[in-house]
DSSP file (Angstrom, degrees, kcal/mol; ACC not computed):
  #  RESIDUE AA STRUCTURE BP1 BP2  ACC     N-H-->O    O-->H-N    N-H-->O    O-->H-N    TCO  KAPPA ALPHA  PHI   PSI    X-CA   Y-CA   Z-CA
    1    1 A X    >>        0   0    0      0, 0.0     3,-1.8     0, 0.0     4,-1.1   0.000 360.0 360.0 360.0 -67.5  110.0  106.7   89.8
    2    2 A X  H >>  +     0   0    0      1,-0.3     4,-5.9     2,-0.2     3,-1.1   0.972 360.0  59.6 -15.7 -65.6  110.0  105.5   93.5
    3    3 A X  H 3> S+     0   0    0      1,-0.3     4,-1.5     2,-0.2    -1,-0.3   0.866 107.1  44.0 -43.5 -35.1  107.0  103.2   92.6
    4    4 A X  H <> S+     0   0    0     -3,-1.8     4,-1.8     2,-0.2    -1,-0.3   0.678 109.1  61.5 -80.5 -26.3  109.3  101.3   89.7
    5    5 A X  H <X S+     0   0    0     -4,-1.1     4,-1.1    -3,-1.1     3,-0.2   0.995 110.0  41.7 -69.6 -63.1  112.3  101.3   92.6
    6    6 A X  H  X S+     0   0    0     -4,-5.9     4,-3.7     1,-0.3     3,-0.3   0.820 114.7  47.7 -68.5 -31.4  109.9   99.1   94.8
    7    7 A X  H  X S+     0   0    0     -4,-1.5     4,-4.1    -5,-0.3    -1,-0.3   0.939 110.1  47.4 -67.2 -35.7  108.6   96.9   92.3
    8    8 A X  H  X S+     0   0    0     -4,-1.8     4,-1.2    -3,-0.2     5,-0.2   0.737 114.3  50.6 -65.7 -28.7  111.7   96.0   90.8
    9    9 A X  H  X S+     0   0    0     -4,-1.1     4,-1.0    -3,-0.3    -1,-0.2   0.879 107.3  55.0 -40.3 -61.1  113.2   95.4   94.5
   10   10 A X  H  X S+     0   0    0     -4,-3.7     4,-1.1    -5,-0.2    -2,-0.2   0.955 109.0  50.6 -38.2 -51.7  110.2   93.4   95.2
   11   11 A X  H  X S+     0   0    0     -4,-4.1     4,-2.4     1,-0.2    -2,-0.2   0.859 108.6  49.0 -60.7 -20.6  111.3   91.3   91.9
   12   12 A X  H  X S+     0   0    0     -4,-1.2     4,-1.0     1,-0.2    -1,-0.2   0.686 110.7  46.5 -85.9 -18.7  114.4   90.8   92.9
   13   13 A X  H  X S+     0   0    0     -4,-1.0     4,-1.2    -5,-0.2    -1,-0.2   0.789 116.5  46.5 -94.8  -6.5  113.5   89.6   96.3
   14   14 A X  H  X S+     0   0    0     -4,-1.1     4,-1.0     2,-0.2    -2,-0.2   0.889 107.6  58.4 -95.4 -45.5  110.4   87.0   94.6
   15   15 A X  H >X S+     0   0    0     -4,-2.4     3,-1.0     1,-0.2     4,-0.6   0.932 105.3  50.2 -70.3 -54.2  113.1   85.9   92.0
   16   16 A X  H >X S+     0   0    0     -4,-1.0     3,-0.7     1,-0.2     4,-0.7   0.949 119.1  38.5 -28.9 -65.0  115.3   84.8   95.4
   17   17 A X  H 3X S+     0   0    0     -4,-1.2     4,-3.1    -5,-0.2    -2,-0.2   0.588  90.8  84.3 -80.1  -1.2  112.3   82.9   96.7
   18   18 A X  H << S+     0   0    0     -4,-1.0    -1,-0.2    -3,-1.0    -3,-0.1   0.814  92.0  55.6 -67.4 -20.7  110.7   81.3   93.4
   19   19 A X  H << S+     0   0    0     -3,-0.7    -1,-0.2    -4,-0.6    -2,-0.2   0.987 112.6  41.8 -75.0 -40.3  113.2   78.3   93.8
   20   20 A X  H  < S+     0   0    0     -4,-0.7     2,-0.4     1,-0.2    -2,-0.2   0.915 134.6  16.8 -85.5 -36.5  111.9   77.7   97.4
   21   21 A X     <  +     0   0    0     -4,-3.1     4,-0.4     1,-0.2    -1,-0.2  -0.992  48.7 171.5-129.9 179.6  108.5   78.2   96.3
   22   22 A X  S >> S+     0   0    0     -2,-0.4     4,-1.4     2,-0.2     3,-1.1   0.918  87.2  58.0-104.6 -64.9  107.2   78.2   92.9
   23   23 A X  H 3> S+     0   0    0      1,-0.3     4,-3.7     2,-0.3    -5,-0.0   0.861 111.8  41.5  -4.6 -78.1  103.2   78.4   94.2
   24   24 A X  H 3> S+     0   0    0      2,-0.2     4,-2.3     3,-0.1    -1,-0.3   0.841 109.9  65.7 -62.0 -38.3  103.9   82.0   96.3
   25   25 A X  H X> S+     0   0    0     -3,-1.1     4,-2.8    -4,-0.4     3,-1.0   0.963 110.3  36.7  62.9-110.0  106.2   83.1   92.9
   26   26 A X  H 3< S+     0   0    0     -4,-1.4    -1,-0.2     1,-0.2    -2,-0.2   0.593 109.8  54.2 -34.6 -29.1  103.1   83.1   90.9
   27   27 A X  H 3X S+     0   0    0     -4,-3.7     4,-3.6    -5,-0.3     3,-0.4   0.922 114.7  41.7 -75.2 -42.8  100.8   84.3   93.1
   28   28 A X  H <X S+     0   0    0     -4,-2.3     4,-3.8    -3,-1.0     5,-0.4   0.906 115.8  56.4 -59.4 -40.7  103.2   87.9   93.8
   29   29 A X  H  X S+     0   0    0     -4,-2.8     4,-0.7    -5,-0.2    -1,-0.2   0.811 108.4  39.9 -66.0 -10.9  103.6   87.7   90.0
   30   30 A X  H >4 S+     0   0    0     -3,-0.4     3,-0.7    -5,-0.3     4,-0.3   0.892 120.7  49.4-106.3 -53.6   99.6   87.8   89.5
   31   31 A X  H 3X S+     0   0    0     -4,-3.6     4,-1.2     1,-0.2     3,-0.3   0.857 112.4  49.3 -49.9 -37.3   99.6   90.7   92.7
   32   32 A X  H 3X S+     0   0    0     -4,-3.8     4,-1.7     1,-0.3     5,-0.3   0.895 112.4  40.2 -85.5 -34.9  102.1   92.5   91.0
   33   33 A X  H << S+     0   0    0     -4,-0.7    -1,-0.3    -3,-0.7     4,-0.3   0.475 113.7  54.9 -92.1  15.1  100.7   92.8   87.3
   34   34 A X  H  > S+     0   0    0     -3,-0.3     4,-1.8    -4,-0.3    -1,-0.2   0.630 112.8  49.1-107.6  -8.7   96.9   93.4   88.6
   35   35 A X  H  < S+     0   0    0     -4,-1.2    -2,-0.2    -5,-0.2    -3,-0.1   0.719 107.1  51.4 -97.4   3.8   98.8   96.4   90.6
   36   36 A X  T  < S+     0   0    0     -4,-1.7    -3,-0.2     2,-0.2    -2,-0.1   0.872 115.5  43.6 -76.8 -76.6  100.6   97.6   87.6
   37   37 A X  T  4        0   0    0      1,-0.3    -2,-0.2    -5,-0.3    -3,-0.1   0.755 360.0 360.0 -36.0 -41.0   97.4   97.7   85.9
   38   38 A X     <        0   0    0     -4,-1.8    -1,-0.3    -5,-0.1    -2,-0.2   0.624 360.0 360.0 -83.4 360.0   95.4   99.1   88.4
C-alpha cells in the first residue's frame, strides 16, 4: 500500500517537472515502470 503512496507522490512531483524538462520526465517514467515490474 505504502509502495503505491510513493509512487504516485513521485508522479505527481515528475508531472510538476515534465514542463521544465521533458528529457528527465521520460527517463523517471522508464525508472518507474522497470521498478514496477521488477
Amino acid at each position: 500500500m505504502s509502495k503505491n503512496i510513493n509512487i504516485y507522490q513521485a508522479l505527481h512531483v515528475v508531472r510538476q517537472k515534465m514542463t521544465l524538462n521533458q528529457w528527465n520526465w521520460i527517463g523517471v517514467g522508464v525508472a518507474l515502470t522497470l521498478f514496477i515490474l521488477l
